[in-house]
N, C-alpha and C positions, 0 to 999 in steps of 0.2 A: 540058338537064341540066348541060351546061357550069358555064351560071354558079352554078346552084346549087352545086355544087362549090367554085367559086369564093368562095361566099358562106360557107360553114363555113371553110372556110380560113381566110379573114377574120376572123372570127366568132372562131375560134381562136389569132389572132393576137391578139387582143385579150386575152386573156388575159394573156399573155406580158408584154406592155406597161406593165400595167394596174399592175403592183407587187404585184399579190396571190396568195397561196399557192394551190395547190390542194391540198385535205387530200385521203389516202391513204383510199380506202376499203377499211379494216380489216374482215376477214371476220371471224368465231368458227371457229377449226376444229369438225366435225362429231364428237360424239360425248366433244367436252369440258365440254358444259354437265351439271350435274348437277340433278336434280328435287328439288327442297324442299318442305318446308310453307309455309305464308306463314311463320310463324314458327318458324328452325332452331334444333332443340334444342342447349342448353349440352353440349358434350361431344359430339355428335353424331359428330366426324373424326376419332373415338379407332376406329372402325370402319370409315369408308373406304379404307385401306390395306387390304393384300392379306390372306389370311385363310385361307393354306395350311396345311397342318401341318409345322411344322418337324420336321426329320428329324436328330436328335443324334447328332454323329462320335464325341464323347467323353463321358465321364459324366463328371458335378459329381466332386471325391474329396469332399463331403459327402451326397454320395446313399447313401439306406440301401437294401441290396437287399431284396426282398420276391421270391417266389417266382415263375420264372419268368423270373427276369434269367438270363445264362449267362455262367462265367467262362472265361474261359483258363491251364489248370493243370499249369502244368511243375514235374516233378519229378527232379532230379538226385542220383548222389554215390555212391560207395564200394556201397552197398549194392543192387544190381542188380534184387532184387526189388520194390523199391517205385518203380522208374523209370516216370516217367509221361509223354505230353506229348498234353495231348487238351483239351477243351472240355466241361464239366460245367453241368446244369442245376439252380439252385436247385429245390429240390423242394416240394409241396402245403405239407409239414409245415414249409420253414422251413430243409432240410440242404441241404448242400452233402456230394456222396459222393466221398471220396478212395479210388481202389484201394490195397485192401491195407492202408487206416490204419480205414475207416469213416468216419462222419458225422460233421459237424463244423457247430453251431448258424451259419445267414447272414445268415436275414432279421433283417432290423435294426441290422444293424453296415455302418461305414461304408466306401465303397467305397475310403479310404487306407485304413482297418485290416484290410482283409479278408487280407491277405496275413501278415501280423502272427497274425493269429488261425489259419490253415492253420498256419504254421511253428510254432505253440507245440504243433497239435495230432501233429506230426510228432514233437515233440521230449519225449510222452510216453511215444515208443517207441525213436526214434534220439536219445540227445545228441548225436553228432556225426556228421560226416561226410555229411551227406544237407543239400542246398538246395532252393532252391523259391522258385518266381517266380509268381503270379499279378496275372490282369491281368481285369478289369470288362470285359468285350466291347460287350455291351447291354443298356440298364435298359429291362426290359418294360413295355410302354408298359398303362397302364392308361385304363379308360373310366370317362366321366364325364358324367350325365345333366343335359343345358342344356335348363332349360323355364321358364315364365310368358313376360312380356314380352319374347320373342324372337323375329328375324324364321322363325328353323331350328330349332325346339324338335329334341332329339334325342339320340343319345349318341355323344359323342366324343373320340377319343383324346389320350391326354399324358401328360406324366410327374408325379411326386407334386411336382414343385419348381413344375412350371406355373403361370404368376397367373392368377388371374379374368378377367382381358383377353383372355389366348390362348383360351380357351374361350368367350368371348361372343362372339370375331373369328371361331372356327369357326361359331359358330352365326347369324352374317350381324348379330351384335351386337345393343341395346336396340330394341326397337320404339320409333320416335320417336310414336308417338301413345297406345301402351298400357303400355309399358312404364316400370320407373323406373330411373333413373339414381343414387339415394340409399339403396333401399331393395332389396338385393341378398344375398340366405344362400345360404349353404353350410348343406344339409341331411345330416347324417349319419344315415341309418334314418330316425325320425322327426321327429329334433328339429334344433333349426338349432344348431350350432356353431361360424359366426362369420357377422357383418354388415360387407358391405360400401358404400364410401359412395364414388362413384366423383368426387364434390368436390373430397374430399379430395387426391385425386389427381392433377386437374386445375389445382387452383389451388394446390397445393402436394407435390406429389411425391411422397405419402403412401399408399402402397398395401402393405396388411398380408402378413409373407411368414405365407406355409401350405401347409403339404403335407397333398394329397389320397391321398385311401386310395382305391380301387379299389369302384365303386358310390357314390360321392357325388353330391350332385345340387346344380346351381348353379341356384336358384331367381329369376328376377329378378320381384321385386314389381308390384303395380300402380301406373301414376303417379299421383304425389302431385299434391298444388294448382300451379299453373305460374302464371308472369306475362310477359306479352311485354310484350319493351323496346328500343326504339328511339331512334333522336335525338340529344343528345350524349353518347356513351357508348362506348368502347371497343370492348364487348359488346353486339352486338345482337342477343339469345337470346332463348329462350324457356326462362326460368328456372324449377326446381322446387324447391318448400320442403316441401314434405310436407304439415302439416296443413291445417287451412280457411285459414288467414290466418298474415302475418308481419309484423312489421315492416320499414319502407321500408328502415329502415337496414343490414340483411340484404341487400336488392338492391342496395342500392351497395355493399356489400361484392363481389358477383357480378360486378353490372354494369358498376364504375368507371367515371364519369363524368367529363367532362371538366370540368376549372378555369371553366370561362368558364360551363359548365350553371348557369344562374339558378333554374329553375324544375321542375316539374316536372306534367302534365296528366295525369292517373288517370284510366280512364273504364272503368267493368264494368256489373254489375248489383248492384241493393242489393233487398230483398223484392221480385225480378221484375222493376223494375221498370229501364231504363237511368238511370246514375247517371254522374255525371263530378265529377272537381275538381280545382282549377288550383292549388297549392301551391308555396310556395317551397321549397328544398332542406332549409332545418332544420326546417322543418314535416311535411316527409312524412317526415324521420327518423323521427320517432315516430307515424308514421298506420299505421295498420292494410290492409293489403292484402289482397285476397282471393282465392279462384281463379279465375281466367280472366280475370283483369285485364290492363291495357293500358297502358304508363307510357310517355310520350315523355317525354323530357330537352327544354329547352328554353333558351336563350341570351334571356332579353330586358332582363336588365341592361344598358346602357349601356355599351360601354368606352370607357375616357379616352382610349385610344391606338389608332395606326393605324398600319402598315406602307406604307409606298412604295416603289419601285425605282428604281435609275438605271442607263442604259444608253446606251451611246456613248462619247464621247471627254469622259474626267471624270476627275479621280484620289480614291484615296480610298475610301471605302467604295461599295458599291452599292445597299446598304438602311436606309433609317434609317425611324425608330423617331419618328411625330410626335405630337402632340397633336390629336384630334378639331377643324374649322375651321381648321386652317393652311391658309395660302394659296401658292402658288405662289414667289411673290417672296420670302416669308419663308423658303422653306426654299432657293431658290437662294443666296442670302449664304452659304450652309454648304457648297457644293460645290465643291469644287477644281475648276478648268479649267486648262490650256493656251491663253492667247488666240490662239496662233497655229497650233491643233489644232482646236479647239474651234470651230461654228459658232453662237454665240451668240443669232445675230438669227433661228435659225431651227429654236430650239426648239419640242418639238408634246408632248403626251400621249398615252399608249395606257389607253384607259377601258375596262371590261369590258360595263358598261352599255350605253353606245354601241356596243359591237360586236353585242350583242345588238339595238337598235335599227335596226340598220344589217341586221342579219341578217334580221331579221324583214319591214322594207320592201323586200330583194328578195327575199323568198319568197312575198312577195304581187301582185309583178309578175312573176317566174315564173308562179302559177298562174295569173292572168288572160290570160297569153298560152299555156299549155297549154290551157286551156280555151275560149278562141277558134278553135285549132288543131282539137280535137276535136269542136267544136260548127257548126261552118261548111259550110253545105249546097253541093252542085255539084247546076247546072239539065242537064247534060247528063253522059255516059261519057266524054270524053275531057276535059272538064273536070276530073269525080271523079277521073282518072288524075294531072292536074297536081297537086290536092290532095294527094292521097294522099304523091308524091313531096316536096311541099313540105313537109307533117308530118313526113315522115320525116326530114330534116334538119333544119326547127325542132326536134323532140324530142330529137335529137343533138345540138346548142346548147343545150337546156333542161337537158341529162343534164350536162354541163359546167358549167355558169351555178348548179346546186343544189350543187355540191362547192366554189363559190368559198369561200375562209376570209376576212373582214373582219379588222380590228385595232383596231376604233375609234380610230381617230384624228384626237384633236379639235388643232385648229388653234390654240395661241394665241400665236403671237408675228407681227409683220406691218410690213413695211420696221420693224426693230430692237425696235419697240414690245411687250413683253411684258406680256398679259393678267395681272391678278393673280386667277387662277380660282381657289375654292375649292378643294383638293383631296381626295378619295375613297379610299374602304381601296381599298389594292392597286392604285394608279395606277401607271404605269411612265413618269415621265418621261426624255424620249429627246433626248440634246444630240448632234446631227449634228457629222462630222466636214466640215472645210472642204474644197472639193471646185474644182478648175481645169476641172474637164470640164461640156460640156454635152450632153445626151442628144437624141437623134433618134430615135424611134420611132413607125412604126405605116404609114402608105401615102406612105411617101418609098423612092426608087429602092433606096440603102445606108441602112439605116437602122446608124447607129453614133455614137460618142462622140467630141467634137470639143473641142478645147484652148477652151476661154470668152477670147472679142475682146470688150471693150467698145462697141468702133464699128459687132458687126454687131446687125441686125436678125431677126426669124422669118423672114420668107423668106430673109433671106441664107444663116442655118442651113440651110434646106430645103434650099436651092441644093448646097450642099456636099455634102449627103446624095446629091445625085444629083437632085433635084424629086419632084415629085408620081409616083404613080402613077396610071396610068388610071381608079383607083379610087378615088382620094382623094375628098373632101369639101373641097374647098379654104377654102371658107366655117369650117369647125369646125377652130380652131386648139386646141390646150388648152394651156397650160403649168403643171406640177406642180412644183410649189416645194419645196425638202427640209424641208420641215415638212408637205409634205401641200396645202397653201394649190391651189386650183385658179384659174386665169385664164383666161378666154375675153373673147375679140370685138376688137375694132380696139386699133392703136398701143401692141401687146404688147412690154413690154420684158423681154430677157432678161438674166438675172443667172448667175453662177455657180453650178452646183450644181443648175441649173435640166435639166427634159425637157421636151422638146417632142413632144407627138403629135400625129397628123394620124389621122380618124377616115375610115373607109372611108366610100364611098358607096354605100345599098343603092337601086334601082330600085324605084321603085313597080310596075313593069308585073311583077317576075320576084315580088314576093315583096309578097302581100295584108295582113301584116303586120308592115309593117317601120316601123311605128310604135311596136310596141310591144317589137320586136327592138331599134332605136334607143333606145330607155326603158331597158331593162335592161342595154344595152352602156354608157349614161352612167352608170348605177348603179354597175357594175362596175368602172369607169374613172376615174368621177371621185368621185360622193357616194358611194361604199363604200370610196372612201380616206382620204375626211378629213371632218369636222365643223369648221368655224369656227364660232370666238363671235364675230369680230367685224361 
């Protein structure tokens, strides 16, 4: 069990060496993912926010009382009998009762005038010498009946200032499948006394002020015609226009699509039957849409231009902006260097492509030695025990080996010679810094970094390191070039800037598949570093 130990260590060390990241595996917290339809309706987030009932410190001084609000009503001054300091309830009919003066008309006067309106009524009995202060305590809170497309039909509280929103947020807001989001009344008795259009509000700010009266009913309609939209597009909703059909030009109003969108792929039903069609952006302006339609946005115009990167030791910009088929060499004449910062001869690319490539051919040698691992029979018990343990650290090497990140990196420059490769949207070309040290890693005694001698050789380096370890591979030298470039096999010469690693050696007798453990660590190590053209 020793060396099996020994062998993940190893196995692990290679990583390290190897130049390459390990990506983080990033969980989802629990209980932050939210459930959707395939397609999320327009508007849909005006409802997931909290959906309490606010509880008002102070009243609007535009709030009109209506009965049942209560004021606070102090009375002062000279005249002893009409001294008052107490809390008064608007009443059924509308008054407000002052001891000693009588009734004084409330509802409907505004919560700055109220006070205004007591002192004139004081001042039909005292010209002077008597004050008065009142003050709006609390505006009773009135109910309001939320029903059709909502997920909480019912009735619920708020004040006459409250919007449509407050009351569809108590009521668990629009049903995303029954409900509409366009077609929205306020029913007074029986007749509706305003429409609302929650669009309006969403794509521009627009939402009608009104004040509810006490028994009003917020009715939200059935949903109208909807079109799901996809692709390139701002807005990837599921949009409602109300009748059977709209024009296209309507959805990119919604939808906003992006500059580079060429196209556009419709696909519903037409008499029953499944219908599709592939239109360009000024054509489906004027096409007709219908419900339950499906529009991906589509990019297949051609563009003239192409973005690159520059990264390392360059002055100057870091991105520029080429023409579709530019080559390598043409856009170097345009980059500032430092020749004596700058490692010129040993420029490389970072391609997306090829990292995908790269990614894909060790994940297809991971699984063939997972499934060697799992499918491998023992003729006796104390065999199936060796197995067992051996799985259990190849799947711990396997568990490691699935989380490597590649960079695709293709090789093109070689002693000084630079490929004129085509280059690709989004290539990051990378000009290394010049470098005096040379790298020792992997089964040498010290593995560490060493001032670069022209006169020594590989094993001179090793030497320096300390030698071999008991484990080395003395046979598998590799040297990794700062472009990525890899070198194996006899009369290796080292340059600056250069690493040298020395691969472990696995036994045949401890471990039944360390052929294909050895495939996957050259993967990792050497072809998952770099791609040469030449």
């Amino acid at each position: 069990m020793k060396k099996y130990f020994q062998l993940v260590i190893v196995v692990l060390t290679l990583f390290s060496f190897s130049g390459l990241v390990i990506a983080e595996n990033n969980t989802v917290a629990r209980g932050e993912a939210v459930k959707y339809l395939a397609y999320v309706p327009f508007g849909v987030n005006i409802f997931t926010g909290s959906s309490a009932t606010q509880k008002h410190t102070s009243v609007d001084p535009n709030y009109q009382l209506i009965a049942g609000d209560k004021v606070s009503l102090h009375i002062w001054g000279v005249a002893e009998a009409v001294q008052a300091d107490q809390v008064v309830t608007v009443d059924a009919n509308g008054k407000l009762f002052i001891p000693k003066i009588g009734a004084v008309q409330a509802a409907g006067v505004r919560a700055s005038n109220i006070q205004a309106v007591v002192k004139n009524k004081l001042r039909e009995r005292y010209k002077a010498g008597v004050e008065v202060y009142v003050n709006v305590l609390t505006a009773a809170p009135l109910r309001v009946f939320v029903t059709g497309g909502v997920l909480r039909p019912g009735q619920y509280a708020g004040s006459p200032t409250d919007s449509v929103i407050s009351f569809l947020q108590q009521a668990g807001g629009v049903d995303s499948i029954r409900g509409s989001y366009r077609n929205i009344r306020i029913m007074r008795g029986n007749r509706a006394v305003k429409t609302v259009d929650l669009y309006a509000f969403l794509l521009w700010g627009k939402l009608p002020r009104w004040k509810f009266n006490d028994g009003d009913t917020i009715l939200v309609g059935q949903q109208g015609g909807t079109v799901n939209v996809e692709g390139e597009v701002r807005g990837k909703f599921s949009f409602e226009f109300g009748g059977r059909s709209t024009r296209g030009i309507e959805v990119i109003k919604y939808a906003r699509p992006y500059k580079k969108a060429s196209n556009v792929m419709v696909s519903g039903t037409r008499r029953g039957k499944p219908w599709s069609s592939y239109l360009s952006i000024n054509s489906f302006k004027s096409t007709h849409i219908m419900d339950g339609d499906t529009l991906r946005f589509v990019t297949d115009a051609q563009l003239k231009t192409m973005v690159v990167r520059i990264e390392g030791s360059h002055l100057g910009s870091s991105y520029f902006s080429i023409k579709r088929g530019t080559r390598l060499k043409e856009l170097l004449d345009y980059i500032s260097v430092d020749p004596n910062e700058a490692d010129i001869a040993n420029i490389y690319l970072k391609r997306k492509s090829v990292a995908l490539r790269q990614k894909e051919n060790l994940e297809k040698s991971i699984f063939r030695l997972e499934r060697a691992v799992l499918t491998t029979p023992a003729s006796s018990d104390g065999e199936a025990l060796i197995r067992a343990k051996e799985a259990e650290l190849i799947l711990q090497f396997v568990k490691h080996a699935k989380l490597v990140r590649v960079d695709g990196r293709v090789v093109v420059s070689d002693n000084g010679h630079i490929s004129n490769i085509r280059l690709e949207e989004n290539d990051v070309i990378v000009i290394p810094k010049k470098s005096d040290i040379v790298i020792i890693s992997g089964e040498v005694q010290m593995p560490q970094s060493i001032v670069y001698a022209s006169n020594a050789t590989v094993y001179g380096y090793i030497q320096r390191a300390g030698g071999f370890t008991e484990r080395a591979e003395k046979q598998k030298i590799v040297i990794v070039k700062p472009n990525g470039q890899i070198l194996m096999g006899a009369n290796l010469k080292v340059s600056s800037g250069d690493e040298i690693m020395v691969f472990p050696k696995i036994d045949k007798k401890i471990m039944q598949f360390n052929k294909d453990i050895m495939t996957i660590i050259f993967q990792i190590a050497t072809s998952a570093k770099a791609v040469g053209i030449f």
